[in-house]
N, C-alpha and C positions, 0 to 999 in steps of 0.2 A: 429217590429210592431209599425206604430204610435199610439201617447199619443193620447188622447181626450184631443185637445185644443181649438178648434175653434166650435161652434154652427154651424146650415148647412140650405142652403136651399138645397130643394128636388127637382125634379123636375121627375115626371112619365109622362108616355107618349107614344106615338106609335113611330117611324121615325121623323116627326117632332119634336120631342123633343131630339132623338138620333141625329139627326143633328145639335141643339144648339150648339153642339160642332166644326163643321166648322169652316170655315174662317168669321168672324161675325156674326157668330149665337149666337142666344139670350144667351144660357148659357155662350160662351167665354165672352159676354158681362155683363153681368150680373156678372162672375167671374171677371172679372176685376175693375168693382165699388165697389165691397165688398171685395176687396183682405185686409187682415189682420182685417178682421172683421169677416166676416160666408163666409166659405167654400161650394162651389156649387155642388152636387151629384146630377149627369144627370144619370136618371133610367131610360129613353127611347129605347123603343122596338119595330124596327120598324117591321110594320107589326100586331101588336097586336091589340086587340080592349077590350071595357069593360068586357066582360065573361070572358076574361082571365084575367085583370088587378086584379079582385077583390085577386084570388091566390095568385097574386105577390105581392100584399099589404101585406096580411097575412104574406108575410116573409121580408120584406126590410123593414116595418114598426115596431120598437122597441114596444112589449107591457111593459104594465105600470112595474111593475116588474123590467125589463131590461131598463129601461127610463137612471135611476139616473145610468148607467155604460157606457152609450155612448151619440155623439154629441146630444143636443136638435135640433128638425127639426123644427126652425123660422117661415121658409118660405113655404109651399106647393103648387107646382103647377100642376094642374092636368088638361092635357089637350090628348082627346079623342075625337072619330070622324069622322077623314079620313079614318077609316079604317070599323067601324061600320056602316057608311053609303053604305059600297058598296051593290049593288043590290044583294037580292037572286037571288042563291042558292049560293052567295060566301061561308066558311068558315070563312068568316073574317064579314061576316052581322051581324049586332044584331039589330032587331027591333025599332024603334023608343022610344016606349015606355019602352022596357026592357032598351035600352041605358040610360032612363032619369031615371031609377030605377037605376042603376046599378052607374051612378054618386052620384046618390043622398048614396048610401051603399058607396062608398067611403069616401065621406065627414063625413057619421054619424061615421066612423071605426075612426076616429080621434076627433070630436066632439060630441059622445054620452059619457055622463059620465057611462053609463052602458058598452062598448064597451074594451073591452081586449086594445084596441091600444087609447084610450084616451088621449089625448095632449091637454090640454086647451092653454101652450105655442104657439101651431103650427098656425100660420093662411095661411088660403085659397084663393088661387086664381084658379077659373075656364077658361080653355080659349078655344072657339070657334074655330073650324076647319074653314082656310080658305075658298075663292073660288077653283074649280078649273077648268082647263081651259080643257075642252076634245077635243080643237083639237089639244093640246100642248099632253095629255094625252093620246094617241094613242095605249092600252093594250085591246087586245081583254080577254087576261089572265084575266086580273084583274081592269074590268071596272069599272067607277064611274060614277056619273047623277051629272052636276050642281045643277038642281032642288032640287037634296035629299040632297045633301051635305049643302045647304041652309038652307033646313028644319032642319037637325040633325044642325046646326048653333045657330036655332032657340030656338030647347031644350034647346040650353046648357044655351040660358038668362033664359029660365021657370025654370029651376032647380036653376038658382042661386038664382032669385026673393022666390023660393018657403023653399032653405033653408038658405038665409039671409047669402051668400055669395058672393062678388063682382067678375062679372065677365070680362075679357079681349075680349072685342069683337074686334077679328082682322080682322073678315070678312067686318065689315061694310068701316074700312080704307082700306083695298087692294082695293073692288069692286066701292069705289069711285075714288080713287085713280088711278084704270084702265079705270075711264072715263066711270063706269058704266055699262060697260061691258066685256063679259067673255074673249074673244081675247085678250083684254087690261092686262088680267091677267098676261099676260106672263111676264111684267115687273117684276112683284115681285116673279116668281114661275120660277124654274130652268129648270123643266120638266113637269109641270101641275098640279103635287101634289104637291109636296117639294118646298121649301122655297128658294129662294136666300137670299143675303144679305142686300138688300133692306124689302124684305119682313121681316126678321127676326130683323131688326132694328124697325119695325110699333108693331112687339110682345114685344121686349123688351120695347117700349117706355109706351106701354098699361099696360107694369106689373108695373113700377117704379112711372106712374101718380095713379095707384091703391094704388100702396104703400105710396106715401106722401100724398092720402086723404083719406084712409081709414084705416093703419096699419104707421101712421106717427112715431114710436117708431121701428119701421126698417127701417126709411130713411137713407140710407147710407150715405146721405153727412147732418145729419140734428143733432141735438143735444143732441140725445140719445144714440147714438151708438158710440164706440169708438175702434182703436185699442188695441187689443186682448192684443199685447205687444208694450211698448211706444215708441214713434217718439226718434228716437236715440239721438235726444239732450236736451233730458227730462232723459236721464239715468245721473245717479249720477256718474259721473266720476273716482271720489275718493273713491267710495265704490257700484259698478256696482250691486253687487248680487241684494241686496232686488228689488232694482227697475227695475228688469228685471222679476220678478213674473207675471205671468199672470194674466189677470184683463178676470171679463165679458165682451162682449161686449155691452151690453145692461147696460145703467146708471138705 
């Protein structure tokens, strides 16, 4: 078993977030700028949507209780969307407004102090389901509407504004980015939905500008954070042990 060493970011999610872990996707990336600082746990499920996320939180999320016996989760990102916006009668639809409820129950499941999963440590980042391109997207199975994907886009800023959470809007840089149009998408999208590495370079650069102006105390390259265990020429040569003790990494 490993020790609890290292603090974590989280990251839940549908498919887009289970893909972070590609070939430059936002979590390989995002793990590699924090390596020996917070450890990255990709909780994405693709295919999923809010109705079901709320479950999953209930069990991946340490209540208060269980807090002080495993990693603190830093960082949270919660991104939902692609998969809630599909038109009825999918299975995977969740209403507009239930979707903007159902973020908003996520966010309080870690910032209500009334809340079993309470983390006043944790901060929030919400992130916007891209564009997608529907003639790249070509599933009669499992159709999607530019239009709605826009719109459920749009929740996701009213839920941040409403609980005073900053949100990552990656739609507005793709759908510029593609020259403003949906075809254009296919730059940054592999298949219509999902992300290339382009695209997932515009997510991670959205979480890290979020973080050095709004949570500047988990800049990874900024003055507060430090590695876990010291730069090897900081160890005491002639008497290794003490200075090999693990540190926070937050100063």
């Amino acid at each position: 078993m490993a020790a609890n060493v290292q603090d974590v970011i989280m990251l839940v999610g549908d498919s887009l977030t289970q893909g972070g872990w590609e070939q430059g996707g936002f979590a390989q990336l995002l793990a590699e700028r924090y390596v020996r600082k917070l450890d990255v746990i990709n909780r994405g499920f693709g295919g999923y949507q809010t109705d079901w996320a709320i479950p999953v939180c209930e069990q991946i999320l340490a209540k208060q209780h269980e807090q002080h016996h495993v990693p603190k989760v830093k960082l949270l990102t919660i991104w939902y969307g692609a998969n809630d916006a599909a038109p009825a009668p999918s299975p995977q639809h969740v209403p507009r407004d239930r979707y903007k409820e159902n973020l908003s129950h996520l966010i309080q499941m870690v910032k209500s102090p009334t809340s079993a999963y309470y983390s006043p440590e944790t901060r929030i980042v919400l992130i916007t389901p891209p564009p997608v391109n529907t003639r790249q997207w070509d599933r009669s199975d499992s159709p999607r509407v530019f239009e709605t994907t826009k719109s459920y886009a749009e929740a996701v800023k009213e839920v941040g504004e409403k609980e005073n959470v900053p949100v990552a809007d990656v739609w507005t840089p793709i759908f510029d980015g593609a020259g403003r149009s949906e075809e254009g998408c296919e730059k940054y999208l592999s298949d219509g939905l999902h992300l290339n590495g382009d695209g997932y370079k515009i997510v991670f650069q959205a979480i890290i500008d979020i973080v050095e102006r709004v949570y500047p105390e988990l800049d990874a390259e900024g003055v507060k954070l430090q590695n876990v265990f010291v730069p090897w020429d900081e160890v005491n040569f002639q008497n290794p042990r003490p200075s090999l003790v693990k540190r926070n990494a937050q100063l």
